[in-house]
C-alpha positions, 0 to 999 in steps of 0.5 A: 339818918346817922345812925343808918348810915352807921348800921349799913356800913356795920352789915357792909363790913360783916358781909365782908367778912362772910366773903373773904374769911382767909384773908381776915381769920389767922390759922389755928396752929394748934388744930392744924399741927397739934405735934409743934406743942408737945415737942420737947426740943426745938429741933422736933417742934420746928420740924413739925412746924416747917417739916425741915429745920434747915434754915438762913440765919439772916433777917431776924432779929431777937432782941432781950436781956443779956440777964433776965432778973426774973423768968417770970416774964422775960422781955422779948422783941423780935423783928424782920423786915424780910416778906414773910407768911409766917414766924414761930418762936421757940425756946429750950428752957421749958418742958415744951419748946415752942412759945407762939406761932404768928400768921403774917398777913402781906405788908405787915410789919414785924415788930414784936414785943412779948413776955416770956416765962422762962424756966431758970435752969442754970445753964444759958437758955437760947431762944429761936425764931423761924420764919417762913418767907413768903419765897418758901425759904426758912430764915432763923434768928437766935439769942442766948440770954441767962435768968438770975437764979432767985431774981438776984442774979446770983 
């Protein structure tokens, strides 16, 4: 009698899944606005994420390493408590500037960890977080972190 039960409320939760698709699938930013991942600086990829780049610093916190000892995988956090619809990452360090693009469902917590691959360049590299609020204004926050030429920080 378990294993019924267990199998009707696995067929419940997939014909739920076939009524409310928008709420449960993320967007898929690539197919949806393919220019954001080729953009060379982050003033273009953020203009063709959010069609401006006029946005609130406030609300977004980045936290990193003054000192990244490897850009192999910079430690990254990004955190907000504002109510937001969607938040992108950016950084100028590499060839292409925009590193990921989050849909952010209602009541969801932003609290973020992640690995980037910065390229050492020898100058400080920023990077740049912009959120759409669910209110349709752009917030932004930033950090400006340095990699360790060669690991050594030297």
């Amino acid at each position: 009698m378990e294993r019924r039960n267990f199998l009707s409320l696995v067929g419940l939760g997939a014909l739920a899944l076939t009524v409310a698709p928008a709420a449960v699938r993320a967007e898929d930013f690539r197919k949806l606005k393919p220019t954001v991942w080729t953009a060379k600086t982050v003033e273009d990829a953020v203009k063709a994420m959010y069609g401006s780049d006029t946005a609130t610093e406030s609300g977004i916190t980045i936290t990193t390493p003054d000192v990244a000892a490897s850009g192999g995988a910079v430690p990254v956090n990004v955190k907000s408590d504002l109510d937001l619809k969607s938040l992108t990452v950016f950084q100028n360090a590499n060839p292409e500037s925009t590193v990921i693009a989050f849909t952010i469902g209602k009541s969801s917590v932003v609290d973020y960890d992640m690995k980037m691959k910065l390229k050492s360049v020898g100058d400080p590299i920023t990077i740049t977080v912009i959120a759409e609020g669910n209110d349709g204004k752009l917030y932004k926050g930033t950090r400006t972190l340095n990699v360790a030429l060669g690991g050594c920080e030297g």
